[in-house]
N, C-alpha and C positions, 0 to 999 in steps of 0.2 A: 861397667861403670854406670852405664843408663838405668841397668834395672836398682844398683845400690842408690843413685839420687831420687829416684821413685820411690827408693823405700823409705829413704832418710826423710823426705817432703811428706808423705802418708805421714809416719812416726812426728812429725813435727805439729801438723796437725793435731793427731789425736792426743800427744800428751798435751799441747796448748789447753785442747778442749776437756782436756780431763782436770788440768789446775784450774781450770776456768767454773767447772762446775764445784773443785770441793774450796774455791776463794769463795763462790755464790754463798755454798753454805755455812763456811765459816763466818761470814759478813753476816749472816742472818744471825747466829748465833754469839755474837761478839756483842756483850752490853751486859744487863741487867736482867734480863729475859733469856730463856733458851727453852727451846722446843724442839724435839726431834722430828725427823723426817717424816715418817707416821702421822705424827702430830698436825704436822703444817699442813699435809693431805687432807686430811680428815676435816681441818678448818678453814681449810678454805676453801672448799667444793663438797663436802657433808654435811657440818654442822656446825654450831658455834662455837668459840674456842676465845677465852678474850684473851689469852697471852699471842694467839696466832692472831688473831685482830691489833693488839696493838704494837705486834712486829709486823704486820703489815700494813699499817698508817706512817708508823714515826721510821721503819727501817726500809722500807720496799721501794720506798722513791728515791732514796739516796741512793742506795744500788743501782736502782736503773738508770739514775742520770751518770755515774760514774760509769756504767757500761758504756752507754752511750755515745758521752764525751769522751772516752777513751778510746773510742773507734774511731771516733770522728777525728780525731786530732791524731792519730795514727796512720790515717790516710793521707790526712792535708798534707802532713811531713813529708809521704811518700809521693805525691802530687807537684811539692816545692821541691824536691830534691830533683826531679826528672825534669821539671819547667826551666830551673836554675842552672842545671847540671853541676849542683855544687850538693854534694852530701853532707855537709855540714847545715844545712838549710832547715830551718824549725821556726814551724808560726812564733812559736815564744821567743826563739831568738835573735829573730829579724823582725821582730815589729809587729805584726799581723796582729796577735793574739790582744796584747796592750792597745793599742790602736783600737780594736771592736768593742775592748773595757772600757775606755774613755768614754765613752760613746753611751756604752749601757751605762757606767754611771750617770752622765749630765739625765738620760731618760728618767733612769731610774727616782734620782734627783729632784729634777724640777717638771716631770711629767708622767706621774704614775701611772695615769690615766691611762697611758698609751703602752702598759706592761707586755699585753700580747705583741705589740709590733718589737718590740726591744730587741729579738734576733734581728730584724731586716733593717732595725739602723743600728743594731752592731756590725752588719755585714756591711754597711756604706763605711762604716769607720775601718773596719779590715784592709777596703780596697784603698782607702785613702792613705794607709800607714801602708802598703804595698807597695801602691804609686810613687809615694815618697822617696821610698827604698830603693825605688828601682830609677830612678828619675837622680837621684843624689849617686846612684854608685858607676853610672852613664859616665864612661870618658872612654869615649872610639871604642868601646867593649866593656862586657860585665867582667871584673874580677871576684872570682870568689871570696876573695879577702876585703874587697871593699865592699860589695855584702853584706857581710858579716859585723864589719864596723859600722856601715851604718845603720846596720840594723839596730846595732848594742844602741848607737843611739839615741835612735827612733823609739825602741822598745825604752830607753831611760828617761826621754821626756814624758811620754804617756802615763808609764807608773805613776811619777812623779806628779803630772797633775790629776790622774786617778787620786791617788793619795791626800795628793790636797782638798779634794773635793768630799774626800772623806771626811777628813779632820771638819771642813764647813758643815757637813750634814749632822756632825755630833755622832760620826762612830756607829748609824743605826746598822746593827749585823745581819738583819733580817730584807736590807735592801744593796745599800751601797757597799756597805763595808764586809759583805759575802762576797760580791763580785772582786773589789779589790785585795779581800784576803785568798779568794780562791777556797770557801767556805760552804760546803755542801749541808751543814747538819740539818737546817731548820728546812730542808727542801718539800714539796709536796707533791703531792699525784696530778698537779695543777701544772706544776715545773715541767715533770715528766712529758705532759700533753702538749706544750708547749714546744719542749726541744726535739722529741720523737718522730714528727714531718718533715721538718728540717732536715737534721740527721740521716732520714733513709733516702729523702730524696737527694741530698747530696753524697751518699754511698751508692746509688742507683745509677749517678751522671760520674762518678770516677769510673764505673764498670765500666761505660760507654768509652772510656779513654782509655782503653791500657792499652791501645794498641799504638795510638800515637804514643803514649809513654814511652811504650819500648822505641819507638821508632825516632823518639827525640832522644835517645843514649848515642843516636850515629852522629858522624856530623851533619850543619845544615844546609850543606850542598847536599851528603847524599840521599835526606830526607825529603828534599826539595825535589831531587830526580826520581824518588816515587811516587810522586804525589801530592805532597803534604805542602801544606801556605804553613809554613814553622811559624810566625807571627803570631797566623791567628789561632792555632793550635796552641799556641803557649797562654797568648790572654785568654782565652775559652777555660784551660785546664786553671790554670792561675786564678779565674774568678771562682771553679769547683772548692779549689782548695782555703780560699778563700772565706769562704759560705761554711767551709766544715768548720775552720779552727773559730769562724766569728761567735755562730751560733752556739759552740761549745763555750766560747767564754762569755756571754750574754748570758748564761745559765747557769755555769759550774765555775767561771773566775777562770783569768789567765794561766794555764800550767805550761812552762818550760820545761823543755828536753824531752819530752812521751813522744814526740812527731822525731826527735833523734835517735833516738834511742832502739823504738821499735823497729822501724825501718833496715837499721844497720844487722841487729838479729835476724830478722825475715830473709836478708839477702843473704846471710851465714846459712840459716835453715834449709831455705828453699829455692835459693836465686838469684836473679838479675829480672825473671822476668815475671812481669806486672799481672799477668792471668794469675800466678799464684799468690806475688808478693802483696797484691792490694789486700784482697780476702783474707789471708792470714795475717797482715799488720793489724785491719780491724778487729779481729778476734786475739791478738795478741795486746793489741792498744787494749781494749774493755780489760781484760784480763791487769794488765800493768795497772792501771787507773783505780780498778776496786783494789788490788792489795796494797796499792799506798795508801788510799781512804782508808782501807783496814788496821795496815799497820800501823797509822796515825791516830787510831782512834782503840792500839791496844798499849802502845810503848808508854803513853805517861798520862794511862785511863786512873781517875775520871775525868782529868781535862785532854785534848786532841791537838793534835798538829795537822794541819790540812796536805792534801796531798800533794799538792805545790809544793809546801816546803819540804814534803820529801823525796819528789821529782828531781829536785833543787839537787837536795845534800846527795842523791847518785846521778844526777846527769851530770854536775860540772865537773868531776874527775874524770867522768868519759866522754865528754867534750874534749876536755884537755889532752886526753889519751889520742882521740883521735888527731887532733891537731897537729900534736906532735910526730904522730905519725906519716901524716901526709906531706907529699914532696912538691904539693902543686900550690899550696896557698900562699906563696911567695909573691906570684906571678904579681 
């Protein structure tokens, strides 16, 4: 039985990493432009090529930030799910995500000036739509269910005055109304540089936790009799997770259900435990994230649907599946 879940986890792996490298290339190839593999070699480490130059200006960032934000928001999922001990738990659906959007729009808004910091007061908006969450769902113990409600409505006032804040700005796409739409097209090698320190170093401080992770699946008596201050282990991991899903939406806009979604696969794939689950949500998130950019930017080309709204139309029937299925969100 050991050696078949070793093989099942390998194979899960490597086909991950195999859709992940021909999403890579299909995403290059998806437009007005197309260059073969050859090609793209040759022009970008040989010699000059302007169809491989300008799939590598107007395409290459966009990719990357969706790698990125896909990992990144596939961890924080799996971060909140283990901080919470509610599986249903997703930056986008309890708040987080919207909450660090408010925040990058007012920046974005009325302090452009300050564009570089815009991840680290999206991250103060994160912890304060977090706070909230958790602070409002506090009666003698957390319910997974009330959670989840006050997430929906933490995450509905945010939107809502993201949105407003839009409509005031006049709709500009290229600043506010990217982040509020969850709008990757117009990104650059700027954005990239931007979100990329962030990103690893909050994928570098979830590593340092999968052991707590696992170790807050027990309860917290018998966590507490190994060792562990559960408290401050939860705020510690919770600010990690925090930081991922902020960051990702201070750059690539709020997406709901990818921190859901991944997660509940990974555990199908490979586990319960967090030495494999983290690392393969990340490379399973990036992977999820470019083929909705993809496929929003093939199904009703030559206008796009952002990957939000397609996050959207497959995670809420598998929200609702899970839902339904579980016997504890009653509580």
């Amino acid at each position: 039985m050991k050696i078949n879940k070793n093989i099942r986890t390998v194979l899960a792996f490597a086909v991950t990493g195999i859709l992940l490298l021909l999403i890579f290339f299909t995403a290059i190839n998806t437009g007005s432009l197309s260059v073969t593999f050859g090609q793209l070699m040759r022009g970008m480490f040989m010699e000059y090529d302007a169809d491989v130059a300008a799939v590598y200006d107007l395409r290459f960032p966009r990719i990357m930030i969706s790698l990125l934000a896909g990992a990144a928001i596939a961890v924080s999922g799996v971060l909140f799910q283990a901080v919470l001990k509610n599986p249903l738990a997703d930056p986008g659906i309890i708040g987080i995500s919207s909450g660090a959007g408010f925040v990058a729009v007012l920046i974005t808004a009325y302090a452009p000036t300050l564009f570089f910091l815009t991840p680290l007061f999206a991250f103060l908006g994160g912890v304060a739509a977090f706070l909230t969450v958790y602070l409002l769902s506090w009666k003698g113990g957390l319910s997974p269910l009330r959670i989840i409600l006050t997430g929906v409505a933490v995450n509905t006032l945010f939107t809502g005055l993201s949105s407003a804040f839009n409509s005031v700005s006049g709709g500009d796409r290229t600043g506010v109304a990217a982040i509020v739409e969850a709008n990757i097209t117009q990104k650059t090698w700027e954005d990239v540089g931007t979100l990329f320190p962030y990103v690893a170093a909050g994928l570098i401080l979830a590593c340092f936790f999968i052991g707590e992770c696992n170790l807050l699946s027990l309860e917290d008596k018998t966590a507490r009799g190994l060792g562990i201050n559960v408290n401050r282990t939860r705020i510690v991991i919770s600010l990690v997770a925090v930081l991922l899903a902020s960051i990702s939406t201070a750059v690539a806009g709020a997406v709901s259900f990818l921190g859901l979604i991944v997660p509940h696969i990974g555990r199908i794939l490979v586990g319960s435990d967090h030495k494999l689950l983290i690392p393969f949500s990340a490379l399973a998130g990036a992977f999820t994230f470019l083929a909705a950019d993809t496929l929003g930017r093939t199904i009703a080309a030559p206008n796009e649907i952002s990957a939000a709204v397609i996050m959207s139309v497959v995670g809420g029937p598998f929200f609702i599946l899970l839902l339904r299925r579980s016997k504890r969100y009653g509580d």
